[in-house]
C-alpha positions in Angstrom: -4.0 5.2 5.4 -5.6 2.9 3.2 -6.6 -0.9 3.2 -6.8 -3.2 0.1 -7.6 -6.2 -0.9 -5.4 -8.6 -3.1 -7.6 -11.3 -3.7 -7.4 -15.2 -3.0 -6.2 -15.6 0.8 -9.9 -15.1 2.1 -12.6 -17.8 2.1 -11.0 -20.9 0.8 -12.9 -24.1 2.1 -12.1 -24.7 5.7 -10.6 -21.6 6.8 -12.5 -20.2 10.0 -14.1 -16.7 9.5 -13.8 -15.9 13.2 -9.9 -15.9 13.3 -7.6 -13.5 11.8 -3.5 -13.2 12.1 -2.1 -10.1 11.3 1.7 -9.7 9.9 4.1 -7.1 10.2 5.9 -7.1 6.9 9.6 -6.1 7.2 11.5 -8.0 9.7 8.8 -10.5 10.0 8.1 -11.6 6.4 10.5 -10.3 4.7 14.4 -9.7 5.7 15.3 -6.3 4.5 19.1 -7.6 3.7 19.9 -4.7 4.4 18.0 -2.6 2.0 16.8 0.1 4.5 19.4 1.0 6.1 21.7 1.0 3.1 19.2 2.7 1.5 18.4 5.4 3.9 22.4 5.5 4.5 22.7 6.4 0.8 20.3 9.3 0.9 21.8 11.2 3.7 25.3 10.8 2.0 23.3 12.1 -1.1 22.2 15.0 1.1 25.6 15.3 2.8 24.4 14.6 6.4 25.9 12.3 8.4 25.1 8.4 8.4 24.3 7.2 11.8 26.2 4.1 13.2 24.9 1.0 12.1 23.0 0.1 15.4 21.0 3.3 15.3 20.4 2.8 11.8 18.8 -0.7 12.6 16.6 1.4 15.2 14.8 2.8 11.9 13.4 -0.6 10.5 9.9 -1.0 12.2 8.3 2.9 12.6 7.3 5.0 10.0 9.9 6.2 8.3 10.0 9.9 8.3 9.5 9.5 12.1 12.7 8.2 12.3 14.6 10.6 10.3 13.5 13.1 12.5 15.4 11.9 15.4 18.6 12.4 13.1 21.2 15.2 13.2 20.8 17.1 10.2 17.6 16.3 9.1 14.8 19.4 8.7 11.4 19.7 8.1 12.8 21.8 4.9 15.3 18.5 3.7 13.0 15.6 5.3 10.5 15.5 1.8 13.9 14.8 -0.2 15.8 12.9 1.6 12.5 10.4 2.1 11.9 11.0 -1.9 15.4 9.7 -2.9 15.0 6.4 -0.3 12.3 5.4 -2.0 13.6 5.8 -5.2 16.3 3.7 -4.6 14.6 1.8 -2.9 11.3 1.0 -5.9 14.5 0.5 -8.2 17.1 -2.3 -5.8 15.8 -2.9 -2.4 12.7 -4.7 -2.9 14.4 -7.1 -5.0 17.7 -7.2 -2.8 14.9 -8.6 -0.1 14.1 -12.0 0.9 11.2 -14.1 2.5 13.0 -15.6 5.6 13.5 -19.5 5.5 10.5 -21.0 6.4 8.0 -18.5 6.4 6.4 -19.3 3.0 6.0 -22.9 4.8 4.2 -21.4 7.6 1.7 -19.2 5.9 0.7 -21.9 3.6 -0.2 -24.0 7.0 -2.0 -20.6 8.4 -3.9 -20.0 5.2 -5.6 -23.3 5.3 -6.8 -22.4 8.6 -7.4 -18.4 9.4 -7.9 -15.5 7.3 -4.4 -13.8 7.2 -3.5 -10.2 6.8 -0.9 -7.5 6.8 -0.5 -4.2 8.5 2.4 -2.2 8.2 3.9 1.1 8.6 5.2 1.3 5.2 3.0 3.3 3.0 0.6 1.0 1.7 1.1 0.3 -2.5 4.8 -0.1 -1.6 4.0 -2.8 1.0 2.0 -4.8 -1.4 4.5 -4.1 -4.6 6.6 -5.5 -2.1 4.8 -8.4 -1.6 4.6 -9.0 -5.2 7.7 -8.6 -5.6 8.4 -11.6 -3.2 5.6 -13.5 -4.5 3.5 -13.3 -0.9 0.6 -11.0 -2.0 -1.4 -14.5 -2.6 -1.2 -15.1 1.1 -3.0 -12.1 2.5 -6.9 -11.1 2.5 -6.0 -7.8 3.0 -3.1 -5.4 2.6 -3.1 -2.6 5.1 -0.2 0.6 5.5 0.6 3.7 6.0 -1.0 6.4 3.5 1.2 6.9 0.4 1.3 10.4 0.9 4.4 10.8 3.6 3.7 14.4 4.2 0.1 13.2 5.3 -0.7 14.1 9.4 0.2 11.0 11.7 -2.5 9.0 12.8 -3.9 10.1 16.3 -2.9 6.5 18.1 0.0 6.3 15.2 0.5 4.8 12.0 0.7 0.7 13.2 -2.1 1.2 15.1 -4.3 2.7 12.6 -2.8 0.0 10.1 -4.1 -2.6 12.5 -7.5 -1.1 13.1 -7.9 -0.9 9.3 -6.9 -4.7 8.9 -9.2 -5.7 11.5 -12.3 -3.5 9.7 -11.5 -5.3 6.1 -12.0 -8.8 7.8 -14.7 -7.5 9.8 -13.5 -7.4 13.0 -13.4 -10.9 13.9 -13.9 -12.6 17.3 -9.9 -13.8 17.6 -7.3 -12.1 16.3 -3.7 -12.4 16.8 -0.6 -9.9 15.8 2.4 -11.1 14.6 5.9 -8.9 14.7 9.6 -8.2 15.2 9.8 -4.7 16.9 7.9 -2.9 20.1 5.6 -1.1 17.8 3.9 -4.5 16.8 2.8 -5.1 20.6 1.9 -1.7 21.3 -0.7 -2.1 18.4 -1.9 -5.5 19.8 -2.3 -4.0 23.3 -4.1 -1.0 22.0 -6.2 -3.5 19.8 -6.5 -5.7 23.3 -5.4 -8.9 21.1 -2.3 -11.1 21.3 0.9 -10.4 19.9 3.5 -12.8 18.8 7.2 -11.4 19.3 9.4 -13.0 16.7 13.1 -13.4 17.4 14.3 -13.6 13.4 14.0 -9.6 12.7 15.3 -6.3 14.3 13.5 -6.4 17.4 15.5 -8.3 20.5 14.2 -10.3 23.0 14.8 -7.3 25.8 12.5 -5.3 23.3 9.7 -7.6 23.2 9.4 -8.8 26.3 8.9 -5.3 27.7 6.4 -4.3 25.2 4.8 -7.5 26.5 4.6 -9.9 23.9 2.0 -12.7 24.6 4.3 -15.1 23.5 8.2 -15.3 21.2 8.9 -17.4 18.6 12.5 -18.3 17.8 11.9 -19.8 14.1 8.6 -19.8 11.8 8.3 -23.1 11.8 6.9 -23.0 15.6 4.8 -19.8 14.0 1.6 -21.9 13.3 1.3 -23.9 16.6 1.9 -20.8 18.7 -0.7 -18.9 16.4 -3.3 -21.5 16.8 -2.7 -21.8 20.7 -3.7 -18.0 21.0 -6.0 -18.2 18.9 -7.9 -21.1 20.5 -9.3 -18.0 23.2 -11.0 -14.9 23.0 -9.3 -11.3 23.0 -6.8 -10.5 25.8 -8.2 -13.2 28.4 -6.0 -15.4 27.2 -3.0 -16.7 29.1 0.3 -16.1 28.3 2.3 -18.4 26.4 
């Protein structure tokens, strides 16, 4: 696992060095179009295994990835390295640039910039997450990039890959006063819990409202352009002795 820093989203005039929002990437960011589960669709065809009805396919956007293979018929420890090599392959080569920022989330982290330091952890391994962000044109944004270790054979993370993401985002800003999380599945809020900070459910990526409001989001959002003011009302307290929103 391994943090790194892109460069310009950190100590601009005006922006408070005690606050920090951290972003999932896929489903929150950036909307997939369908990219992963194509994608990850194509390689078990490519491996002739059988491709998983779309809804459990959608279940695989959010955890690490060969996490989620394993709960698929077919797949072995023996095929797993493969069938994960050939994703990514097709994935470096269309999916990134099949992906889209979501409307009205470049809007809102140019508000959130201005004010907070602003960073990303993800479970995808980490120098695909930020040629990803290049890709979209959002590395600019982010003090930090944070994700899973590049080698996908690596040993999970004791508390698992998000939450060793987070704790590495948190480190590279130097674990600030107030933080807040900001994501689309379950995985997002288990972080935040374990990290004892707020976390920000949105409703725009793969993660329902059921789903988030049983991993106990803080707080949902329905559309970024409410993302700002609900970050800066959580973000007004300390850690997790804040009221829900």
């Amino acid at each position: 696992m391994i943090g790194a820093a892109p460069g310009d989203g950190g100590r601009e005039s005006g922006v408070q060095q005690d606050t920090v929002i951290l972003f999932d990437l896929d489903g929150t960011l950036v909307d997939p179009a369908g990219s992963i589960t194509g994608g990850i669709a194509a390689s078990l065809q490519l491996h002739g295994l059988p491709v998983p009805a779309p809804e459990q396919l959608h279940t695989l956007v959010g955890p690490p990835l060969r996490e989620g293979l394993r709960s698929l018929g077919g797949v072995t420890e023996d095929n797993l390295p493969a069938i994960i090599r050939d994703y990514r392959d097709g994935y470096r080569r269309h999916g990134m640039a099949a992906s889209s920022v979501y409307p009205g989330v470049r809007q809102a982290l140019d508000e959130l910039r201005a004010e907070h330091r602003l960073v990303v952890a993800t479970s995808k391994p980490q120098s695909l997450a930020r040629q990803l962000l290049r890709t979209q044109d959002l590395e600019r944004y982010f003090t930090a990039v944070c994700g899973s270790d590049d080698d996908e054979t690596a040993p999970v993370p004791e508390h698992g890959t998000k939450v060793q993401a987070m704790a590495e985002a948190l480190a590279a800003v130097g674990h600030p006063g107030r933080a807040v999380m900001v994501g689309d599945r379950h995985f997002d809020l288990d972080g935040a819990a374990h990290h004892r900070i707020p976390g920000i459910g949105v409703l725009w990526g793969f993660g329902s409202r059921a789903e988030l409001t049983r991993a106990g989001a803080t707080s949902l959002c329905e559309d970024p352009a409410g993302l700002a003011e609900r970050c800066r009302d959580l973000l007004r307290y300390g850690r997790r002795d804040r009221p829900a929103l």
